[in-house]
C-alpha positions as CSV (number, residue, x, y, z in Angstrom):
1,X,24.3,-2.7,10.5
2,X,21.3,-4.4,9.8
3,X,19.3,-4.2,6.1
4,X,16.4,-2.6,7.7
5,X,18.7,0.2,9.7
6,X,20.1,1.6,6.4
7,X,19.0,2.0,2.6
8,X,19.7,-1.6,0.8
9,X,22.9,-1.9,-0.7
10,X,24.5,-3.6,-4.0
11,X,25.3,-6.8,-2.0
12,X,21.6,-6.7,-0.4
13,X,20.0,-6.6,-3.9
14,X,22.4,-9.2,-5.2
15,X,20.7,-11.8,-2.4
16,X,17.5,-10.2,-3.4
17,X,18.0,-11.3,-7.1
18,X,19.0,-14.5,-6.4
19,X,16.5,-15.8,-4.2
20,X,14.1,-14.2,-6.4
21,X,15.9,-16.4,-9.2
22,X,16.0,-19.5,-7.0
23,X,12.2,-19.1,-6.2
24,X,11.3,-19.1,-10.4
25,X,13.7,-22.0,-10.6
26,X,11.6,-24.1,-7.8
27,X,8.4,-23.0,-9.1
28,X,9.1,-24.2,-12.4
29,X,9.9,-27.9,-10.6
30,X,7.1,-30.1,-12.4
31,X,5.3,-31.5,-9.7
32,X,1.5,-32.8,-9.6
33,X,-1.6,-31.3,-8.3
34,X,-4.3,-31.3,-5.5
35,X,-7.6,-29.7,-6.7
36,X,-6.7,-26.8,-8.6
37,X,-3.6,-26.1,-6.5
38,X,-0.2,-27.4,-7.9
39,X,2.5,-29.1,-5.7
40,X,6.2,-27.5,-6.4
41,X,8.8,-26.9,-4.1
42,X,8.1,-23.1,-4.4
43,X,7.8,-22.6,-0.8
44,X,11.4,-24.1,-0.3
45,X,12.3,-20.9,-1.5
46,X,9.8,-18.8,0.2
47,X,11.0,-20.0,3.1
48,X,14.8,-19.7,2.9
49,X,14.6,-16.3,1.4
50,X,13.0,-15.1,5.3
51,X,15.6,-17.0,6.7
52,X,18.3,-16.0,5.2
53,X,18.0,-13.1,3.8
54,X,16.1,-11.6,7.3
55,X,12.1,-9.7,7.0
56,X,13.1,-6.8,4.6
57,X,15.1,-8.3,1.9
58,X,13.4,-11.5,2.0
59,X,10.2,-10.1,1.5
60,X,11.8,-8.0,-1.1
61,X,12.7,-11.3,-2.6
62,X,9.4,-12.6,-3.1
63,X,8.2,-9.3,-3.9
64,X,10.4,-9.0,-6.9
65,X,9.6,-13.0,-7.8
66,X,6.3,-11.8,-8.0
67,X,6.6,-8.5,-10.1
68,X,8.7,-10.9,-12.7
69,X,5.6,-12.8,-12.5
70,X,3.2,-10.7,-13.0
71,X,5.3,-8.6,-16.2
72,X,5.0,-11.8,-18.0
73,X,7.5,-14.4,-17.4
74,X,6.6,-17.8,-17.0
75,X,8.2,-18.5,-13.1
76,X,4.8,-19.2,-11.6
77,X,3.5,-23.1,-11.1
78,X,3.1,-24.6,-14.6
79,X,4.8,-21.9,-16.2
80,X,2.0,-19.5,-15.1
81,X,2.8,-15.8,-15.8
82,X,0.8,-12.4,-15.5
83,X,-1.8,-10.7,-13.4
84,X,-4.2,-13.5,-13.8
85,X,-2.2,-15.7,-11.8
86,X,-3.3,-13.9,-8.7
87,X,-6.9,-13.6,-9.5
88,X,-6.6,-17.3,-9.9
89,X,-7.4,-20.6,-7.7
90,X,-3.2,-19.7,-6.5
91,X,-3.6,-16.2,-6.0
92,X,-3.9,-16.3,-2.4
93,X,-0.9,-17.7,-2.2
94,X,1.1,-16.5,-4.4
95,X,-0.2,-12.8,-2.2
96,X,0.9,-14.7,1.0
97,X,4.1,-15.9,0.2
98,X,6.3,-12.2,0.4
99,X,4.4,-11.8,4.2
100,X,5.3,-15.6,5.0
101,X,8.6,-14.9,4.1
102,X,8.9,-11.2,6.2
103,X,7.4,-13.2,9.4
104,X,10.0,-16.0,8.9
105,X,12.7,-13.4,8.7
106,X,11.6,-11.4,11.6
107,X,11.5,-15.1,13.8
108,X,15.0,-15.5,12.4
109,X,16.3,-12.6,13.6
110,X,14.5,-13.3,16.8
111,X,16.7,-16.6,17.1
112,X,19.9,-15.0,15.5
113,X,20.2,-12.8,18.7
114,X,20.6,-15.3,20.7
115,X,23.4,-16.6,18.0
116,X,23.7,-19.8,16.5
117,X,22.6,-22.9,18.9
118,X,21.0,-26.4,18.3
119,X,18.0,-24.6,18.9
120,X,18.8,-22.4,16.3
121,X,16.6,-24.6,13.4
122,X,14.2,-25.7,15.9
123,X,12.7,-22.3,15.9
124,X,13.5,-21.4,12.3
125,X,10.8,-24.3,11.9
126,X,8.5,-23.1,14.2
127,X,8.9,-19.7,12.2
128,X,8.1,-21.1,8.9
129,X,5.0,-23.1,10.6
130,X,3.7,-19.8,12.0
131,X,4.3,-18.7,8.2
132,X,2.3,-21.5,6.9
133,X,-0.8,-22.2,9.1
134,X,-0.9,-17.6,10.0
135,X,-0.6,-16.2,6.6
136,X,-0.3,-18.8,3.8
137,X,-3.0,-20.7,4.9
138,X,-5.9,-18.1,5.4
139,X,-4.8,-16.1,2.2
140,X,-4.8,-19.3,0.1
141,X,-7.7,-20.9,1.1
142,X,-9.7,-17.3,0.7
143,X,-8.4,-17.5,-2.9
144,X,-9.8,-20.4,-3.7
145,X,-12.9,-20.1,-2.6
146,X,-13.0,-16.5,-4.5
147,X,-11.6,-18.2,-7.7
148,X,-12.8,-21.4,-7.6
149,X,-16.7,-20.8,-6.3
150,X,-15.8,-23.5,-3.4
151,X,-17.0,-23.1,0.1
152,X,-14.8,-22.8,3.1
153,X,-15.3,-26.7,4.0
154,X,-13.7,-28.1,0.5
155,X,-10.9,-25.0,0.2
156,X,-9.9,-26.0,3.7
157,X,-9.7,-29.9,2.5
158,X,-7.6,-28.9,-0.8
159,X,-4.8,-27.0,1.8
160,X,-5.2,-29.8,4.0
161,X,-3.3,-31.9,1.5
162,X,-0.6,-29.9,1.5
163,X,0.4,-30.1,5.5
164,X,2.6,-33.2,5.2
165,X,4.8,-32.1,2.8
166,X,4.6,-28.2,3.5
167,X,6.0,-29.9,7.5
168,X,8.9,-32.0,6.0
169,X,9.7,-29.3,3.4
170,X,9.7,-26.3,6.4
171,X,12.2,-29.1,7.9
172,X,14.6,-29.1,4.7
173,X,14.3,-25.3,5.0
174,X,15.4,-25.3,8.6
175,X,17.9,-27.4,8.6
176,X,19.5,-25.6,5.1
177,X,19.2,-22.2,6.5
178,X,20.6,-23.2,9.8
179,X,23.8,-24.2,7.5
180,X,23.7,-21.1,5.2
181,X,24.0,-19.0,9.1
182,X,26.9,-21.4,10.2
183,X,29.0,-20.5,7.0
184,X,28.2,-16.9,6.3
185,X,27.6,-15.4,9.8
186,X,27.3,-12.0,8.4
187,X,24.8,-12.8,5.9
């Protein structure tokens, strides 16, 4: 039965935990910066936690990465921590990232039904784009220019630096979650 169909249970919060834990650990990656907005392979886990875990308990994922976050420890970019993180030049994406990861999750179980194919990653990718350019994109470029008193033109520009790698990372994140399906079907 499905994590969404029933209340979560010990195993589900077990995946929760860790991909909340793998999510700190790739935030923490040192990395450089663009503007005001830090390059780490954070998304990586963003986006596996959808895949993988499915909408609810990927989101519930990110969700609990974040409430770590925000009581104090240091998992954000830079070893950020607290509730000024998301009033930040990053809080709009830090906000974005739980409903990136839900929409990835629902799109994965979109593809899952269908079972595993060589198609499989293909649109695992195309979920994490949607994830990128629907709901990451708009939230964090609306953060910036809240935080950092930029208009739309020069926010815009900032994420636009991002694309390349957020495209090669979204394939790493296909491809890995395309494996993680092959070897735990029941996951």
């Amino acid at each position: 039965m499905p994590a969404s169909a029933r209340s979560f249970q010990g195993s589900d919060l077990a995946y929760v935990a860790v991909f909340a834990a793998l999510i700190a650990a790739l935030s923490i990656v040192p990395g450089f910066s663009i503007g005001p907005v830090p390059f780490t392979l954070q998304t990586i886990g963003v986006g596996l936690a959808g895949l993988c875990l499915g909408p609810w308990r990927g989101f519930a994922a990110v969700f609990l990465y974040l409430l770590v976050g925000a009581a104090g420890l240091p998992v954000f970019a830079r070893g950020a921590a607290g509730l000024a993180s998301f009033a930040g030049s990053t809080g709009g994406y830090l906000i974005a990232f739980p409903f990136a990861a839900l929409l990835a999750g629902f799109i994965a179980r979109l593809a899952l039904r269908r079972g595993l194919s060589t198609i499989t990653p293909v649109l695992f990718f195309l979920g994490l784009l949607a994830g990128r350019y629907l709901i990451i994109l708009p939230l964090g470029v609306a953060g910036m220019m809240r935080a950092g008193g930029m208009d739309f033109g020069k926010a815009f520009g900032i994420d636009m630096g991002f694309w390349v790698s957020d495209a090669i990372k979204s394939v790493v994140v296909a491809v890995l979650a395309y494996a993680v399906h092959r070897a735990f079907p029941r996951l």
